[in-house]
C-alpha positions in Angstrom: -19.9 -9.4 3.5 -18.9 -5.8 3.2 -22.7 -5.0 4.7 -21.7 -7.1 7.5 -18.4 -5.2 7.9 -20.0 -2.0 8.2 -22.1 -2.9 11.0 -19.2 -4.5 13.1 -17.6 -1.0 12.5 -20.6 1.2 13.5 -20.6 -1.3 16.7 -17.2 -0.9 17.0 -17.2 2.8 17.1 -20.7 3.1 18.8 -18.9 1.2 22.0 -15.4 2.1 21.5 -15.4 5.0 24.2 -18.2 3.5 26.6 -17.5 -0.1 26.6 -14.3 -1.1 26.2 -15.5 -5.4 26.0 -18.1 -5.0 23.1 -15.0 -2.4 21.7 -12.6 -5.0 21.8 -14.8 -7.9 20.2 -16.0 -6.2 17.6 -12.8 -4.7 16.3 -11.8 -8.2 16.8 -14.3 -9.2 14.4 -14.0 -6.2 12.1 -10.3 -6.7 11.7 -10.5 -10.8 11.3 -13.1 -10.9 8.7 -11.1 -7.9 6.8 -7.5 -9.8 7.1 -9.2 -12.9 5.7 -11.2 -11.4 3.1 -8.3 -9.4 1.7 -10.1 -6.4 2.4 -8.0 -3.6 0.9 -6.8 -1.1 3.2 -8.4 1.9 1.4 -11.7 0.1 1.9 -11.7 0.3 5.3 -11.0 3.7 5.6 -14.1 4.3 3.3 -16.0 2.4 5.8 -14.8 4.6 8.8 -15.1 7.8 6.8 -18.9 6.8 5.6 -20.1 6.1 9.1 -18.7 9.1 10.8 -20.4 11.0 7.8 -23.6 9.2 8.4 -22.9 10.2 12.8 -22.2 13.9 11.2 -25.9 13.9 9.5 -27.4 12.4 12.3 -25.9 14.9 14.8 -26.3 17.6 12.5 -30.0 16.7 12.1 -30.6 16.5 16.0 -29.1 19.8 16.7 -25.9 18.1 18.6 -22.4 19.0 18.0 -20.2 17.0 16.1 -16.7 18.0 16.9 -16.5 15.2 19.4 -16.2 12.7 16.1 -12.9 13.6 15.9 -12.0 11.5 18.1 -13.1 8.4 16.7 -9.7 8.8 14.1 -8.4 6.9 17.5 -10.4 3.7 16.3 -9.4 3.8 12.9 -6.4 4.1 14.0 -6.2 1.1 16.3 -8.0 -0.8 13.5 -5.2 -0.5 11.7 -2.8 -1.6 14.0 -4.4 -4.8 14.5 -4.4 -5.0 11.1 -0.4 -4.4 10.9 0.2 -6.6 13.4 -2.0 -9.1 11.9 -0.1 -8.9 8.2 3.2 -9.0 10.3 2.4 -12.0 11.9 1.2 -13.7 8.5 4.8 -13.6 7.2 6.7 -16.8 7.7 9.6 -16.1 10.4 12.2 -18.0 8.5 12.3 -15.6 5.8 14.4 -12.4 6.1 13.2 -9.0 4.7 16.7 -8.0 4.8 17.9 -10.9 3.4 15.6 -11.1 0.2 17.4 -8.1 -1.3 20.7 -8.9 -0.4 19.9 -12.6 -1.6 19.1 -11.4 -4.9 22.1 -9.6 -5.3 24.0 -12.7 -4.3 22.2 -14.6 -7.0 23.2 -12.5 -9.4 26.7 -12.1 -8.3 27.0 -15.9 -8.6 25.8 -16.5 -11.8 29.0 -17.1 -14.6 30.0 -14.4 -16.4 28.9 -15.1 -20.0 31.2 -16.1 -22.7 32.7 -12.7 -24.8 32.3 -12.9 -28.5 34.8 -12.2 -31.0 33.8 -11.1 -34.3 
């Protein structure tokens, strides 16, 4: 699996500037597989910071420069949106964030005071 999510990324980033269709499925794909395979976010940075290293080499090795790569933070960036919005959207809407604290405290505040003892 995680060979298979490297690939979608080097597609992803390989198309993300030149065509924005391939772009868009395969960060589709890259962010899908990761949300369902509880990919941890760390991981995927790791993926994005091995394949610009691997562009770097390449570059390097060609005689290109590599400054341009820089740029590519954009789809790591817009990775992790769709990731956001993808854990945002997995929450139930009937549940509160602000109300799970304050619930808690309402718990507590209704529980009976306990019995004082004498000795």
């Amino acid at each position: 699996m995680l060979e298979s999510l490297q690939r979608t990324y080097r597609d992803l980033l390989i198309s993300y500037f030149s065509d924005p269709a391939a772009s868009n499925q395969a960060l589709e794909s890259f962010v899908n597989t990761a949300f369902f395979s509880d990919l941890p976010i760390t991981r995927t940075v790791d993926i994005h910071v091995d394949q610009i290293d691997e562009f770097w080499k390449q570059l390097r090795l060609e005689g290109h420069k590599s400054e341009f790569l820089q740029d590519y933070r954009l789809a790591l960036l817009d990775v992790m949106a769709h990731l956001c919005e993808m854990y945002r959207r997995s929450i139930p809407p009937d549940i509160p964030l602000s109300g799970l604290a304050s619930g808690r405290h309402r718990r507590e505040a209704d529980l009976p005071d306990a019995p004082e003892v004498s000795s």
